[in-house]
C-alpha positions, 0 to 999 in steps of 0.5 A: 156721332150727334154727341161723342159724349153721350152718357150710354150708361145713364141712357140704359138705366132710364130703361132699366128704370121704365122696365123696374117700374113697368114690372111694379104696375103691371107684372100680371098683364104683360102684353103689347097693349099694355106696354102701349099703354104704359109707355103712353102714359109715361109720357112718350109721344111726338115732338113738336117738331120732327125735323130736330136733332134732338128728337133723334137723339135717344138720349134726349128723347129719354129726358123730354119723352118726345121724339120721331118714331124711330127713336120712339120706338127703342124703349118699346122694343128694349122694355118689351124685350126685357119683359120676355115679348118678341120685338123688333123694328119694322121698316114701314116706309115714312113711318117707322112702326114695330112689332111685339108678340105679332102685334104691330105698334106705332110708336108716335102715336101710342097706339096698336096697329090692325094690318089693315090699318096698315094696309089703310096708310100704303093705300093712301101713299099709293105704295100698295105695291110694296105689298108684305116689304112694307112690313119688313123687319128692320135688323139693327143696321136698318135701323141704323141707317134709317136713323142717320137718314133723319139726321142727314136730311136736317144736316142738309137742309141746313147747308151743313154738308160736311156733317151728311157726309161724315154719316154717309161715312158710317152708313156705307159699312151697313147696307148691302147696296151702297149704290144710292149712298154713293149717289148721295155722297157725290152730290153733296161733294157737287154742292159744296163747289168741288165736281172734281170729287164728286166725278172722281168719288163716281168713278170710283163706285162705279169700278166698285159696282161693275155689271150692277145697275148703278154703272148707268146711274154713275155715267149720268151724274158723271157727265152732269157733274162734269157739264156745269160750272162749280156751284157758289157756296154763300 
């Protein structure tokens, strides 16, 4: 999506070669704290700005060793695989984190994580209330989403409506709950000047989601949508 071009193969053996060169350093202490280590030392940690495409994109972040935590995360999760470990996403809110053998990592730090660490950051985001679904494990389509997530909001914030609703497109197959995509999708509908869509794309989730909690959510965007005049795109 971000580039059709991308070259997958070169992408897989630059993991392949971190895996290869892992073995050769460390094939006698394999464990979560040293892959951490490792991949520290290779160089992976945040870019300098988050709010890039770049640092979404897996295959620039395998180039520059910079990226956000989900994309930082996948050469801990592929690497850690390979080397026989248990791993996989955690869909930690605001801060993409992952687990291997039961031991959680923050991939834009390098760092292992305690729970209670963990427990630390929900506490100081007044999210206590998410109790264990903060530490939910994210299945590839999470990841998925949540990646075109980042994307979006870059999309967005540049006025590049067109390209957000090209990924709401792809992430409308992978979620259980569509209900706030549809949400999303309308409004951006709204933004570029065209409530007619945008009401008619409502009505259309809205016959979709019947007897589900979005119908009252549609009505109210419906008639919002309809009671004000077409926004002026400059």
């Amino acid at each position: 999506m971000l580039e059709p071009a991308i070259d997958e193969a070169r992408v897989r053996a630059q993991l392949a070669d971190l895996y290869d060169r892992f073995i050769d350093a460390h094939a006698s202490t394999v464990g979560p704290s040293t892959l951490v280590e490792y991949l520290r030392t290779e160089g992976f940690k945040a870019a300098d700005s988050l709010q890039t495409l770049e640092a979404s994109r897996i295959d620039r972040v395998m180039d520059s060793r910079r990226g956000i935590p989900i994309t930082l995360s996948i050469p801990y999760l592929m690497v850690g695989r390979a080397l026989g470990m248990k791993t996989h996403g955690i869909n930690f809110p605001g801060h993409f984190l992952l687990s291997a053998n039961d031991e959680l990592i923050d991939p834009l730090n390098a760092q292992v994580l305690s729970r209670a660490d963990a427990q630390r950051w929900l506490t100081e985001a007044n999210l206590t209330h998410m109790g264990a679904n903060a530490l939910a494990t994210a299945s590839p389509d999470d990841m998925a989403v949540r990646m075109f997530n980042n994307v979006k909001a870059i999309y967005a914030a540049n006025g590049a409506f067109v390209e957000a609703l090209a990924l709401i497109d792809c992430q409308l197959p992978l979620v259980a709950d569509p209900g706030a995509l549809h949400l999303e999708r309308a409004e951006l509908w709204f933004r570029l000047g065209d409530a007619a869509a945008a009401v008619s794309l409502l009505e259309e989730a809205k016959q979709q989601l019947a007897g589900t909690r979005w119908e009252g959510e549609f009505d109210k965007r419906i008639k919002r949508f309809a009671g004000q005049p077409r926004p002026t795109i400059h």
